[in-house]
C-alpha positions, 0 to 999 in steps of 0.5 A: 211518729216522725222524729225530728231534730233541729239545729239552730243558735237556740242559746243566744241572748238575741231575740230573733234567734230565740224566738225563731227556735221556739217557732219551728219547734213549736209548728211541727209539733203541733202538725203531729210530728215529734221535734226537738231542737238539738241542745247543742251548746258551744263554749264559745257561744257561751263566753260570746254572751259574758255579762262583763267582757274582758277588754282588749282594745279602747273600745273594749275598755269603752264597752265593759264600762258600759256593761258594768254601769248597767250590770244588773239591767243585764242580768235579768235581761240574761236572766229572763232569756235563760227561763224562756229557754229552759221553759218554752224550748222543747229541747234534748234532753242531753245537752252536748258541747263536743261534736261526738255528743252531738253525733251521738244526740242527732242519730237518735232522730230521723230527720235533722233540720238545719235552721233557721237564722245565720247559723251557716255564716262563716264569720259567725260561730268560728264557721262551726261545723255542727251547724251543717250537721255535716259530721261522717258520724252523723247517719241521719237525713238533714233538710234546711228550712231558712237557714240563711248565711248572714251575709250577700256574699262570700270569699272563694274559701268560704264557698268551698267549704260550705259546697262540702258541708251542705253536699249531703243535704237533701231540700233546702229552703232559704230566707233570702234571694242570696241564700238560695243563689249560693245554695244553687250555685253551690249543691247543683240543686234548686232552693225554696224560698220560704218564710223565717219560722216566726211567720208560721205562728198566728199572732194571737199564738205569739201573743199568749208568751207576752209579758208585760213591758212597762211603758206606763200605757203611753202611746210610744215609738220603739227603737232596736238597733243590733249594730250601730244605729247611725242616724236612725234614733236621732231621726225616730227619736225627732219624730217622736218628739214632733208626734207627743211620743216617748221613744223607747230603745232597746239598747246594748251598748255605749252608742245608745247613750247620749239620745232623748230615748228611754233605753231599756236593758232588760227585757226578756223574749216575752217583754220583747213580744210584748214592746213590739205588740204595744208600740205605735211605730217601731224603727229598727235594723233588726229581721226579726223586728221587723218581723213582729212587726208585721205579724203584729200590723205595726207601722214600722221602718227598716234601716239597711246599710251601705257599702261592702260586707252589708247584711240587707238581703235579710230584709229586702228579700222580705219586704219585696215579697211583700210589697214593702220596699217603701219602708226601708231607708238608709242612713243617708235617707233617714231626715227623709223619712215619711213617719205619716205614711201608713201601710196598708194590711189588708194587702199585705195579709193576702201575700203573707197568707200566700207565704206561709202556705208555700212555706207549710207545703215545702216544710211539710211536703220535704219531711214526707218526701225525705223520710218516704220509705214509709216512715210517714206512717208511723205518724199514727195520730196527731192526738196524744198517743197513750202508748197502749200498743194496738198499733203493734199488734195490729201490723201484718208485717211487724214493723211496729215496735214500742220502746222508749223515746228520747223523754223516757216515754214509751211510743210506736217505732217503724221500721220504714225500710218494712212498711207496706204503707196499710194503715191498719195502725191507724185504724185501731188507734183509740186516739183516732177512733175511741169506742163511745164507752159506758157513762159512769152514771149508769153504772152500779156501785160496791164497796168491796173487800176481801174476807181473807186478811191476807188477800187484802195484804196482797192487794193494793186496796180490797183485794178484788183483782186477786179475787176476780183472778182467781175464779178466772184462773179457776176455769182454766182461763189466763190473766193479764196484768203488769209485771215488773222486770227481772231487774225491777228496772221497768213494767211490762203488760205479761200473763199468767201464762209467763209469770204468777199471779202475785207478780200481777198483784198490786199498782205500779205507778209507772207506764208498763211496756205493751208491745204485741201483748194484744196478740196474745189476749186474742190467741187465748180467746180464739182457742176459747179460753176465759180471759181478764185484761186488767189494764188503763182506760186507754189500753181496754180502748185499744185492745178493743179497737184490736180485737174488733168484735165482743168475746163473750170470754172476754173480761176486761177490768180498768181502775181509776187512774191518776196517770202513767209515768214516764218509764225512763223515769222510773229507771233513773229511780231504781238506779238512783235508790240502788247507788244510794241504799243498795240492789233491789230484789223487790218494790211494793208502791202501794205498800201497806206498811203504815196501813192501806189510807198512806201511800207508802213505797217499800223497796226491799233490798238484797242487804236485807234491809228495807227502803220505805218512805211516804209518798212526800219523803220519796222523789218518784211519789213526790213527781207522780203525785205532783203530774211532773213524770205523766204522760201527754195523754194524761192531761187531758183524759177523760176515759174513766167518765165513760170507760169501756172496761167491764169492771172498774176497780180502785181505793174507796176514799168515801169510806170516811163518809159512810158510818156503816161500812167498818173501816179497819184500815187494811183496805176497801175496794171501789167496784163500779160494774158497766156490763152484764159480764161485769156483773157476771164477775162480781156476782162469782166472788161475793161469797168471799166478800164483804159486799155493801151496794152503793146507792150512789153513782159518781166516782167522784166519792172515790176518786175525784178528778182535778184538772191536770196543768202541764205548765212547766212539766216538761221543763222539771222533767228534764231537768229530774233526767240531768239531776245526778241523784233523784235523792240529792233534790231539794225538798220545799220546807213545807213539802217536807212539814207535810211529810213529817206530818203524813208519817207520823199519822201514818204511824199512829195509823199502824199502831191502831191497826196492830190493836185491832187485830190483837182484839180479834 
């Protein structure tokens, strides 16, 4: 998959610029590539945006008075924006403020995208270089889609300086008529002209972030107005006036005081979508209002300025592509203005149509044409990729590696410069074609465990994989399973041929690294030697998708999964427990430490000491539990409904509901068998268990499936990644009275289990 990055004035606490972030991001990621918006984040931008500030002339002692009048309107105005941002921009998740934390972040990528709004303006941002991304340190190839730099024109020095910073950039798509005659004139090469990137999201997309704008449900008039108004309210607000309206202004400053408008502070992004969406007519000096505007088929009217240094091409280059030129007016104009007359959308929906998809083509076509040495084959599905490795395994050049991405989660990298452009990738991608798998309710049902205690010690219920690995080893065969590395830092998918069969034993709630491991299983099975795979749903599909033919020596066994997590995660983790506790020579999450009902986590220490916390005292259980550190894909799997394993495995809860199985509390395996090899399997161990059929034919009595939310993930992912200490986090109280209690139950729970066995 494609990474991208862009670079744009994400931070403001303007709307347009906000908004326009989230709606570039948000369109490629959902064409299938994978983006981010550079977290690049200036002090200057910072102190541009002071609530209160410090006044140097009598103008600014006019402001800061206006600002402290209203300074808890602007707070939450301030407030608002801030949590827009952290929970719907999709950013780094290493913020930078010097250029060589930006180098650093952007050469993770391998296409920058500068834009869109005025980030290129020289008298905006102190002219920052790190807009253009033009630093020698930074490797990656750069594109602009509507950058714009704010202004029709430019000094000598100005043009100079941007023909420098723009020299290496390789497409250029611009927002505005005098944007696109600078670049030319400047880089030698032609521009695009293209949309801003709120028009390539439908309204009805932008309507699903509206938050409520309190307007008492009267038909209103809206005012914004970024720079001063002059006549413009006055004439909305005497038009509003003469048609029974409210008129609402959005307001930042002591000009706003003195009309009949009901100013409004603090509206967030959300409320902004949502003023703009209700309103019956909207005036404004603002792009991006003007913008919504359209997308959202209101009536409006566009102020530009008179006179040097003017900013109006922003605007009429929109609106002449549209049609639109009869909504401008001036100060000069406004007592002039036609409120009455309406436009038409039917006709201006066919030439915005028309925009969009030359600015989806040029966007889309520049990635490919840029990235071009194969790279775009590594966009293997536009479905949530599980990471499973068929991919790797299945290129005949080996271009394909999995490591980790910039979120800790592992993803197919290519080597573009090696990619022969074969699609074998593809092809065996189980997000793209997934075998039909067996459906759950034809299957047949055990509830199973080892008749060795310290089988079942071993494992993590029953100790059934113990067992199945034993009679496949027993024939000479080899085991797959996940490991845990020398550092217990990370998993990885290995074999009895690496390592022994205990390091195999037990779960490990973290996604394990696959790499070409496939290749391995179909060695051991062309040389005829017996085989179980026991892995996730979505690595039996792959691994199958891989192999392309049955193997009668073949056993594949998955178990009943919550989700994988984040392996970047896990590594913070390990680090975090070892700078608080001490090194690490071993961890068990599925510890039976208080007894096979409690989730319990044991980190063995070299200090001789032991870690051990409950799954609501511990922060990685805590965040697995809670669907925080899974994977993409995790949401919205249904796998286990039709798994193409042979075998499925996993804890049998229902025991609670079945008197006549003994439960000592030292473990039941569910087992569901899907096939005749299957069956073969679990027929060859039944002599060293204890075996109750089920009549039943769900899962749900073992394991029952609750509909996953990503609503906030991402946002408490990342910030789980920037916190100093996983074990410095907050705990809720009623988190932690839950905690208190589960262990104590816990407890009570192992000492019941110690009586049993001094009966014995």
């Amino acid at each position: 998959m494609i990474k991208i990055a862009t670079i744009t004035t994400h931070g403001a606490l303007n709307y347009g610029a906000v908004l326009q972030a989230y709606a570039l991001s948000t369109y490629l990621n959902e064409v299938g590539y994978h983006c981010e918006i550079l977290d690049y984040r200036p002090n200057y931008v910072k102190e541009s945006y002071r609530l209160v500030k410090m006044p140097h002339s009598p103008s600014g002692l006019l402001l800061a008075g206006f600002q402290t009048l209203h300074y808890q309107e602007r707070k939450t105005r301030k407030q608002r924006f801030e949590q827009f941002q952290k929970e719907y921009l999709r950013t780094t998740y290493e913020k930078a403020t010097q250029r060589e934390e930006l180098a650093a972040l952007a050469n993770e990528f391998d296409l920058l995208i500068c834009g869109s709004d005025q980030i290129w303006n020289p008298k905006l941002h102190h002219f920052d270089e790190a807009y253009f991304l033009s630093y020698p340190e930074i490797t990656a190839k750069r594109m602009a889609y509507a950058a714009s730099f704010g202004q029709d024109s430019m000094d000598d020095n100005s043009k100079k300086e941007i023909a420098r910073r723009i020299a290496g950039v390789e497409r250029f798509g611009c927002r505005e008529f005098s944007a696109r005659k600078i670049v030319e004139e400047l880089s030698g090469r032609d521009a695009e002209m293209v949309l801003d990137p709120v028009f390539l999201l439908s309204a009805d997309t932008w309507r699903t972030l509206r938050k409520t704008f309190e307007h008492k449900g009267e038909n209103y008039i809206l005012g914004y107005f970024l720079s001063n108004p002059g006549r413009s309210i006055k004439a909305a607000c005497s038009y509003a006036q003469s048609a029974g309206r409210k008129l609402y202004s959005i307001g930042f400053s002591p000009r706003d005081v003195g009309n009949d408008a009901v100013n409004c502070y603090d509206l967030g992004p959300q409320e902004f979508l949502s003023a703009v969406d209700d309103a019956e007519m909207v005036v404004t000096n603002s792009f991006h209002a003007t913008a919504f505007s359209i997308i959202f088929h209101k009536q409006f009217f566009t102020r530009i300025s008179s006179g040097a240094g003017s900013r109006n091409d922003r605007m009429l280059s929109l609106l002449k592509q549209l049609g639109l030129e009869d909504r401008i007016f001036t100060d000069e104009t406004a007592d002039k203005i036609d409120f009455t007359k309406k436009i038409d959308y039917e006709e201006v929906e066919k030439k915005i149509k028309e925009l969009i998809a030359h600015s989806e083509a040029f966007l889309n076509d520049s990635i490919e044409e840029i990235t071009v040495q194969g790279f775009q084959k590594s966009r293997i599905t536009h479905a949530p990729c599980t990471a499973c490795g068929a991919c790797a395994s299945s290129c005949p050049v080996g271009c394909i590696e999995i490591r980790k991405n910039s979120a800790g989660y592992y993803m197919p990298f290519v080597d573009k410069a090696r990619c022969i452009g074969c699609d074998a990738c593809s092809r065996v991608c189980p997000a793209n074609q997934r075998l039909p798998g067996k459906n759950w309710n034809e299957g047949a049902y055990y509830a199973m465990w080892a008749k060795d205690p310290a089988e079942r010690q071993t494992g993590s219920s029953g100790g059934i994989f113990g067992l199945l690995a034993d009679e496949v080893l027993k024939q000479n065969g080899v085991v797959f399973g996940t490991a845990f590395s020398d550092d217990y830092k990370s998993v990885y998918v290995t074999s009895t041929e690496q390592v022994s069969l205990e390091t195999l034993k037990k779960s490990k709630y973290v996604e394990g690294k696959t790499g070409t491991v496939f290749k391995d299983v179909k060695r051991c099975l062309e040389q005829g030697k017996r085989v179980l795979y026991c892995g996730t749903s979505c690595q039996i599909d792959g691994l199958k998708n891989y192999l392309k033919k049955p193997y009668p020596n073949l056993v594949t066994c998955d178990f009943l999964c919550h989700g994988v997590s984040a392996a970047g995660l896990y590594e913070k983790y390990v680090s975090d427990l070892e700078r608080a506790y001490g090194k690490i020579r071993g961890v068990s999450f599925r510890s039976k430490y208080y007894g096979w009902k409690s989730y319990c986590i044991v980190a063995n220490l070299e200090n001789g000491k032991q870690y051990v916390k409950t799954r609501f005292q511990d922060p990685y259980l805590r965040m697995f539990f809670e669907n925080v550190s899974l994977r993409e894909n995790c949401f919205t799997c249904h796998r286990l409904e039709h798994s193409n394993a042979d075998i499925t495995i996993g804890d049998y809860w229902g025991v609670k509901n079945s008197p006549e199985i003994p439960d000592t509390n030292e473990g039941i395996s569910l087992i569901g068998v899907h096939t005749e090899i299957g069956q073969e399997m679990v027929s060859s161990i039944r002599k060293n268990c204890e075996v109750f059929p089920l009549k039943q034919s769900k899962y749900e009595y073992a394991y029952k499936r609750h509909p996953y939310s990503m609503t906030n993930q991402k946002t408490r992912l990342r910030e789980l990644y920037q916190t100093e200490s996983l074990f410095a986090l907050p705990v809720a109280k009623k988190v932690a009275l839950k905690g208190v209690i589960y262990r104590l139950r816990a407890q009570m729970q192992r000492d019941k289990i110690k009586q049993n066995r001094g009966k014995r």
